[in-house]
N, C-alpha and C positions, 0 to 999 in steps of 0.2 A: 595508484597501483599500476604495475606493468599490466600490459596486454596478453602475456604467460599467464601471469594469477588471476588474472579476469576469466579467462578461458578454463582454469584448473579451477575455477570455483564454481562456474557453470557443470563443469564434466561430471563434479564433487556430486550438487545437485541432483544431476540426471542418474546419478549412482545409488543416491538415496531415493530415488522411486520419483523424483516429484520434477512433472511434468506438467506446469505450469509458472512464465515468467513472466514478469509486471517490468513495465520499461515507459520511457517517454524523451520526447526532444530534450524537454526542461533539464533532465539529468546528465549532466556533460556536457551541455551544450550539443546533444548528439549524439557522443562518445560512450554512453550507455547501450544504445538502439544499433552502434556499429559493432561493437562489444558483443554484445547477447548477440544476434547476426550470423557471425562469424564463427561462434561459441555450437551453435545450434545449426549450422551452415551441412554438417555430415548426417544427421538426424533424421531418420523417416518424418514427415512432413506431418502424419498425420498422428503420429505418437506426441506430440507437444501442443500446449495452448501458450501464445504468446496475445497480452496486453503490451498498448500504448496510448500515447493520448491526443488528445487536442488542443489549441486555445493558445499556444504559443508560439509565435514562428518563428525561424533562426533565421536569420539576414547574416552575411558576411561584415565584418568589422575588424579590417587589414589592421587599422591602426591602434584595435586590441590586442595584436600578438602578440606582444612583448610583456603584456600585464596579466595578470592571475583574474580568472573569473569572480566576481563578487557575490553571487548569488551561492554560495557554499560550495562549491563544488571547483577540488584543487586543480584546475585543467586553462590552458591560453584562453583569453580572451575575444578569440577568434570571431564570434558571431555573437549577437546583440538580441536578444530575445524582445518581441512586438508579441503585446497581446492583440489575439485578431479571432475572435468566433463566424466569423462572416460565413457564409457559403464559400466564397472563394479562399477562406482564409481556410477551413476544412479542409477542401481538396486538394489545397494544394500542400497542406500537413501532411495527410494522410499519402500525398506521390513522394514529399520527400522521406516517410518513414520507413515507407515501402523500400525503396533503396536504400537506405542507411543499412535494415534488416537482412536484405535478400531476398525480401517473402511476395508470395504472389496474392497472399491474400492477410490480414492480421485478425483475428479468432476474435479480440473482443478491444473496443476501444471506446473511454470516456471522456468526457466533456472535463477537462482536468481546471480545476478552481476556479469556477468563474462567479467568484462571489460580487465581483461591482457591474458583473456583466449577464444578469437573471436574464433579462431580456432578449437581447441578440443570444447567448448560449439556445433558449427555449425555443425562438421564433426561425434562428438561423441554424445552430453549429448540429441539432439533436437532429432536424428532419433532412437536413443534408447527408448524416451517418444514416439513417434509416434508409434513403435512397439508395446507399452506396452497400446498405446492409442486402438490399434487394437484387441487389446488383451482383453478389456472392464478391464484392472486396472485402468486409467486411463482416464479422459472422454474427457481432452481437454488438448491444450499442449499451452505454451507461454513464452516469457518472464519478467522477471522484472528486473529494473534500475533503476538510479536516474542519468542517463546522456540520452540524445536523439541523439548524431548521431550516436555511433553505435546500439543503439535500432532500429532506420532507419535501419541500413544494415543488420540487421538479419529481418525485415520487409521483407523488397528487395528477400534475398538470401533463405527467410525459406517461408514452410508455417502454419503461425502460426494461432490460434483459437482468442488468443487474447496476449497483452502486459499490462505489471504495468509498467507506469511512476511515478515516487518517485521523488515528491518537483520540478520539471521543470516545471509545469504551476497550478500556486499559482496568489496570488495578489503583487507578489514582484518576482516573475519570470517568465515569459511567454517564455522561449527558444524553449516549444513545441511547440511552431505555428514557428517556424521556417521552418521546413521539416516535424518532425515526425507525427504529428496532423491531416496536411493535408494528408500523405503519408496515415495514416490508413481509413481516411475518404475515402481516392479514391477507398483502397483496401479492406473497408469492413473490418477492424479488429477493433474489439471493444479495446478501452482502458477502464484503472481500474486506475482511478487517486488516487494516493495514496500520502502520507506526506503534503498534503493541506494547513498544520498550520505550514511546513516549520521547522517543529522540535520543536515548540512552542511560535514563535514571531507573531502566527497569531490566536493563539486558547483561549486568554482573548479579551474580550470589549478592554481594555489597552495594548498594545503590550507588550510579554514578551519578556527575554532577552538572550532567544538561538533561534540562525539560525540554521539548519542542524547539529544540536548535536556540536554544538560552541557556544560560548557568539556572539551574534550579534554585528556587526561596527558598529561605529557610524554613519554613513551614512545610512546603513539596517534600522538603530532604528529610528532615524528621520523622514526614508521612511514609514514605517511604522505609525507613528505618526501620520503623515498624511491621511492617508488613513483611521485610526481610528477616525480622525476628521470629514473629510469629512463622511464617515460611520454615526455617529453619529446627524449630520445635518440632515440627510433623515431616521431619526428614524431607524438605521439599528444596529446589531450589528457586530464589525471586525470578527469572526468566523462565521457570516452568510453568512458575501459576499466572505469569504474566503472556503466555500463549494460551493454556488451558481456559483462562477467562474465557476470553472470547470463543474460543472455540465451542465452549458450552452454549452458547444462546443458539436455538435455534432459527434465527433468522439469519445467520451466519454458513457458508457457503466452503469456507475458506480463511486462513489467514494465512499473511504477509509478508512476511521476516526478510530482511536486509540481511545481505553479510559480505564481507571483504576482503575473506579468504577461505579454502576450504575448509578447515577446520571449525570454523562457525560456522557452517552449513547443518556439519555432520552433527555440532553440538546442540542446533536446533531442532534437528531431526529429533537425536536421542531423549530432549526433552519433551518435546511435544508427542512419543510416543510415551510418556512415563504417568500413570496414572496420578492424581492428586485429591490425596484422602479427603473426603468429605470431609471428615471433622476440622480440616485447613480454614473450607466455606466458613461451615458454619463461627469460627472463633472470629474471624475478620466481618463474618457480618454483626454480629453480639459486639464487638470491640467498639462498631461502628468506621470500622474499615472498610467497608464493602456495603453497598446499599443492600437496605432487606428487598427480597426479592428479585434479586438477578436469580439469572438461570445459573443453575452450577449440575447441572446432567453434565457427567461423564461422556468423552467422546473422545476417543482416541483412534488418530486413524492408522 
């Protein structure tokens, strides 16, 4: 996208009431965290909450510019992403984010996937943010994933401000009421459900056809189907109830929503303020669509 619609889909945003943006190195190579920055650059400082993250650093890589980033994200090749949780690998994230941003301080910032790296993340990357949390660089410290049982054990072992769960309690995944859901609700740690539309077989009326940045199975897509059927019956739309999920559990703080132009901003808004008829729940949990006993309280904000 140009750097015009980057900016008109933040403005979009900050139009529809919602003042709070999730960002990190990993997305653009950068070009996220310059983007939002920029976007948010006129804003009273203290009317917005900006995330971002840790764990990955960006090194310059001249002799990527000529080739398209491989890690998803349609932008040069410019810089070569090193996973680094260290103390110095921390600080010196959190100086380049800082400038990429603008900002003189980042409101809340996680320990972004460190699933082969539990140990440096816990022993190094968490009490380095906590230092720097004391220090008012930082307002609040956490992590994010897209798995739940070691988000649990750094639950457990840390203390954290809040967590991102990424795509584990959707309308085609609910692993987070497994452990992690209930663990935060007991301990008071707010979640930020994020990937909601599961990478986008959940964010059309009509299921599309990636699961978690894959072509969805045939099985996902069928499941799906379903769910956009039933959806449909009770006057709903499949990206409504696939915000509304989450929003219903109480151990939920927040959710997450991507978008790529203003209009999907606005149309995320208009769904997530659109109530969703109980009797929706209850048919998808009966069908065996929906695990018995998730939370389905109504929460509209």
């Amino acid at each position: 996208m140009s750097d015009e619609n980057a900016t008109a889909t933040v403005d979009r945003a900050w139009a529809e009431g919602i003042r709070y943006f999730d960002t990190a190195p990993h997305y653009g190579l950068g070009l996220s965290e310059r983007r939002l920055g920029a976007a948010l650059a006129s804003r009273p400082r203290d009317e917005f909450t900006v995330s971002t993250k840790v764990g990955r650093i960006l090194e310059p890589d001249p002799a990527g510019a000529g080739r398209r980033d491989d890690a998803g994200f349609d932008v040069p090749a410019a810089y070569r992403r090193r996973w680094d949780f260290s103390r110095d690998g921390v600080l010196r994230s959190i100086t380049e984010s800082l400038a990429r941003l603008g900002l003189d301080r980042i409101d809340l910032v996680y320990v972004h996937d460190p699933d082969q790296h539990f140990a440096t993340a816990l022993d190094e990357a968490l009490p380095t943010l906590v230092e720097l949390r004391e220090q008012g660089v930082v307002g609040a410290v956490g992590v994010g994933m897209n798995q739940c049982p070691m988000l649990a054990e750094f639950v457990r072992a840390a203390e954290l401000d809040a967590v991102m769960l990424a795509g584990r309690y959707t309308l085609l995944d609910q692993s987070g009421l497994d452990e992690l859901l209930p663990l935060c609700e007991e301990r008071g740690v707010p979640v930020l459900a994020a990937g909601v539309f599961n990478g986008g077989i959940l964010a059309t009326p009509e299921p599309g056809e990636m699961y978690d940045y894959r072509p969805a199975t045939a099985e996902l897509s069928a499941r799906a189907a379903r769910i956009a059927a039933a959806c449909a019956r009770h006057g709903v739309e499949l990206p409504q109830a696939a915000l509304a999920l989450p929003a219903a559990h109480p151990a939920v703080a927040g959710v997450v929503a991507g978008a790529h132009r203003p209009e999907q901003v606005s149309a995320n808004v208009r769904r997530a303020r659109r109530p969703v008829p109980p009797a929706l729940w209850a048919e998808l949990i009966e069908t065996g669509l929906l695990r018995a006993g998730t939370p389905i309280r109504e929460r509209v904000p």
